[in-house]
N, C-alpha and C positions, 0 to 999 in steps of 0.2 A: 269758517265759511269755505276756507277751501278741498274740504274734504265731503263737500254737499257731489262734488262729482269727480270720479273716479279717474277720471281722462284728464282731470287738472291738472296741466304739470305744476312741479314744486319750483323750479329756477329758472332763470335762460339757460340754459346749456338744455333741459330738458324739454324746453321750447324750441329752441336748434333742433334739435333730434325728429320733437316731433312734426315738424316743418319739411327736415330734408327726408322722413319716411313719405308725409303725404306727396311731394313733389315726385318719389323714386316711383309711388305706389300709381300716378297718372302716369308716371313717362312709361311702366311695364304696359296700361290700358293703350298707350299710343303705339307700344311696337306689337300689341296682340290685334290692333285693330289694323296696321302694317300687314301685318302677317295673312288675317286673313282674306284681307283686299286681294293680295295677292293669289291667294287660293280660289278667290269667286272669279278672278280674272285668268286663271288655268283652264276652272270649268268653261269660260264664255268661250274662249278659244278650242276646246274641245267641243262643244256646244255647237259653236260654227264648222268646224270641221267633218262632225259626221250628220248632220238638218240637213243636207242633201242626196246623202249618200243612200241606196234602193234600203228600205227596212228590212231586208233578209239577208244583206252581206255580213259577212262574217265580222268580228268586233270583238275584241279584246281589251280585258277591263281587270286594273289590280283593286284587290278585296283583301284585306291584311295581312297585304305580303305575299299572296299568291295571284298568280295573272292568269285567269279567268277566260276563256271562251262564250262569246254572246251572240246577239244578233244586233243590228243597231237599234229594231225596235226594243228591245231589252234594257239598252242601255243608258237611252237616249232620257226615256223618264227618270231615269234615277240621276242619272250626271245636273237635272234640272230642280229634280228635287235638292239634290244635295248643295245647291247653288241657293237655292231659295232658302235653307236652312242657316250657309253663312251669312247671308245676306240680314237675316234676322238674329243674328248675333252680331254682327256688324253692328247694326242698330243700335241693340240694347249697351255693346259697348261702347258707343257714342253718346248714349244717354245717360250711361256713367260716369264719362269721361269729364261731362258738362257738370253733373252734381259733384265731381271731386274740384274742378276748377272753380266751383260756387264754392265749397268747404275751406279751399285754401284763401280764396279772396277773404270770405270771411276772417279764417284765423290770423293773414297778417292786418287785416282792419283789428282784428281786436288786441293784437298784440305789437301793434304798428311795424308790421315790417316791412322793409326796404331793402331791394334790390339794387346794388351797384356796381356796376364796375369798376377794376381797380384802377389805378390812373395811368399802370403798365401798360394795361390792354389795351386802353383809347390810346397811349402814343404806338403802339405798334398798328392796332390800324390805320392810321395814316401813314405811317411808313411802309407795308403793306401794297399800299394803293399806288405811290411811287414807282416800287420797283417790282411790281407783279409781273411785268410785262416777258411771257417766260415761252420760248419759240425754239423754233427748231432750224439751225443756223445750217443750209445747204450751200455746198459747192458751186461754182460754174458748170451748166448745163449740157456744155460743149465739151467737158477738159473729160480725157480719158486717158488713166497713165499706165 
């Protein structure tokens, strides 16, 4: 029966595996979807930056490596398109993001797994919270030697 499907692992160890691939494979969807937040919020500030500026002033714009001479009206549709482009891959990366964190619920519901931490970790955060208290020890205000 366990060769009706292909993706069956044969052991735990091959259940590990395939567990920390799916966890690796949403944390790469969360720092691509990082990534390009960051890049639609380039464009907004760019965005902002030339919306009022007169539509004939001069404007420069890099294009694969080379930087480009424009006009603002030239630049200004495409800097919006190409926002509205991430934006919808944002999207679809969130909406993958959701079915990989569904596939993984699933698989440790079916292979009962549990997350815990080790009893290290819990006594160092408390002890952590102790002595976090981390500051910058100045002089007397008045003394000049």
């Amino acid at each position: 029966m366990a060769e009706s499907d292909p993706r069956e692992p044969i052991n735990e160890q091959a259940v590990v595996n395939m567990y920390n691939a799916m966890r690796a494979e949403l944390n790469q969807i969360y720092s691509k979807i990082t990534e390009l937040e960051m890049d639609a919020s380039e464009h907004s500030l760019v965005i902002n930056a030339i919306e009022p500026l007169d539509q004939s002033r001069r404007c420069y714009r890099m294009i694969g490596g080379v930087l480009v001479e424009r006009t603002v009206k030239e630049v200004l549709p495409a800097v919006q398109r190409n926002k509205e482009g991430i934006e919808e891959v944002i999207a679809r990366l969130n909406e993958a993001a959701v079915k990989k964190k569904k596939e993984i619920a699933d698989f440790e519901d079916k292979y009962k797994i549990r997350i815990r931490k080790a009893d290290s970790e819990v006594k160092d955060d408390s002890s952590k919270k102790e002595g976090s208290s981390q500051g910058v020890l100045v002089g007397p205000a008045g003394s000049s030697e």
